[in-house]
C-alpha positions as CSV (number, residue, x, y, z in Angstrom):
1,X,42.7,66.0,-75.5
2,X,41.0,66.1,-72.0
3,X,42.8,66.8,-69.3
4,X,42.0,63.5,-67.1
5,X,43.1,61.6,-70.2
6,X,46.6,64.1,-70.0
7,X,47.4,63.7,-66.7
8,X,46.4,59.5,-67.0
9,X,49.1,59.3,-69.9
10,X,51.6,61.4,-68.1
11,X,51.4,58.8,-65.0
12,X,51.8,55.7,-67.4
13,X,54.9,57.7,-68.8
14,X,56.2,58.5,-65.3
15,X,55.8,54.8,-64.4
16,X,57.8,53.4,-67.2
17,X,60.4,56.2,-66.9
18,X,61.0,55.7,-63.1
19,X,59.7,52.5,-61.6
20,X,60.6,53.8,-58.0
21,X,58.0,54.2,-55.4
22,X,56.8,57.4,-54.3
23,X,57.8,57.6,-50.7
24,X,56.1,59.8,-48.2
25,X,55.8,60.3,-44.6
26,X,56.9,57.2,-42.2
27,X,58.2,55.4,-45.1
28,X,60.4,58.2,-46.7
29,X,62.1,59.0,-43.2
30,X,62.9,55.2,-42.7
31,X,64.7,54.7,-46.1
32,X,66.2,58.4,-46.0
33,X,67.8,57.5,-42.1
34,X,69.2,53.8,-43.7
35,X,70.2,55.5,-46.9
36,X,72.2,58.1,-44.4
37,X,73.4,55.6,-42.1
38,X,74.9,53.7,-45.0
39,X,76.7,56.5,-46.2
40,X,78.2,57.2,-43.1
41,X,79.3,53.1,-42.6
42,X,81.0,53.4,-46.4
43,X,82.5,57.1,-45.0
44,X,84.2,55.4,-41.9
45,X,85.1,52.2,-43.9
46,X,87.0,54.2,-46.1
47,X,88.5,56.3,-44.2
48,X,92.0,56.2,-41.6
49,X,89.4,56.9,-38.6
50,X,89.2,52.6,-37.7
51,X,93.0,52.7,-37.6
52,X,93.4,55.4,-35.5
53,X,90.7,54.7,-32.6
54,X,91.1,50.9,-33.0
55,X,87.6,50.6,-33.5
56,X,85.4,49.1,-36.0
57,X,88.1,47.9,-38.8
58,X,85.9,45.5,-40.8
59,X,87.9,42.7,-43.3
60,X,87.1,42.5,-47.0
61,X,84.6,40.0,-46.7
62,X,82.2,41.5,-43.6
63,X,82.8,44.7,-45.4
64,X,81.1,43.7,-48.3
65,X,77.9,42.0,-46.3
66,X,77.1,44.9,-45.0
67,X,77.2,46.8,-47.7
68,X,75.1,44.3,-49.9
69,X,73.0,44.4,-46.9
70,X,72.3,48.1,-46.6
71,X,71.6,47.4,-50.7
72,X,69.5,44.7,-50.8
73,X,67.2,46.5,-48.1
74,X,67.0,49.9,-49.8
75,X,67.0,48.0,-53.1
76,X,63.6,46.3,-51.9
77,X,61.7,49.5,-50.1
78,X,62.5,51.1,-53.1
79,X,61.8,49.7,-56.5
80,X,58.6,47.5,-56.3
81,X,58.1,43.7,-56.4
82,X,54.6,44.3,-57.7
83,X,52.9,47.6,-59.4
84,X,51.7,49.1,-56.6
85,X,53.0,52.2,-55.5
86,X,53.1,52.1,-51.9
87,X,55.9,49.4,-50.0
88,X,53.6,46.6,-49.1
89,X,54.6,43.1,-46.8
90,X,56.1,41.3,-49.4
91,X,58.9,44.3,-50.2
92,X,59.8,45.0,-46.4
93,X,59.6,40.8,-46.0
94,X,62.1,40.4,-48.6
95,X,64.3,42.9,-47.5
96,X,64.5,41.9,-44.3
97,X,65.4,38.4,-45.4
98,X,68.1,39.8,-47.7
99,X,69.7,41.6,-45.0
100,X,69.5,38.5,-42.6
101,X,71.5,36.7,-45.1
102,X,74.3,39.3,-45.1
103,X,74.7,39.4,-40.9
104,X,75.1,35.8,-41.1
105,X,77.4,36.4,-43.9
106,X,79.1,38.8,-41.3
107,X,78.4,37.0,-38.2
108,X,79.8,33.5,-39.1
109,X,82.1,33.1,-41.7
């Protein structure tokens, strides 16, 4: 076989295999920092840190908006809407609505 044809097949294969974007530059450092910064809210959630500062203790139900928040916005930058492989103005649109549902979620109920 030619090798365009080789390395054409092997993307195809790729694609079905892992339907994540490839990240790189600005984009990668943005979902890497919430990625990171979710990890440390879950860290401090579960650990004895809010009761012993009195500081950020969150109830069961703000709790989980956040963290559906933090995981509908990854969720979106991350696997695409469309085949494309770059994040594009509907993914970043949709994820920002997603995580505007949770804060109000958080904020008023």
């Amino acid at each position: 076989m030619n090798q365009p044809v080789n390395t054409n097949i092997q993307a195809k294969i790729d694609e079905d295999l892992s339907p994540t974007k490839r990240l790189t530059g600005f984009h990668l450092k943005i979902v890497s920092a919430i990625a990171i910064i979710w990890s440390f809210f879950q860290l401090w959630y579960a650990s004895p840190f809010p009761f012993m500062f009195d500081f950020g203790m969150f109830k069961g139900l703000p709790a989980r908006a956040i963290h559906l928040g933090f995981a509908l916005l990854l969720a979106f930058l991350v696997f695409p809407t469309f085949k494309r492989g770059k994040v594009n103005f509907i993914d970043i649109t949709i994820g920002i609505i997603g995580i505007s549902c949770c804060l109000y979620i958080y904020f008023f109920l």
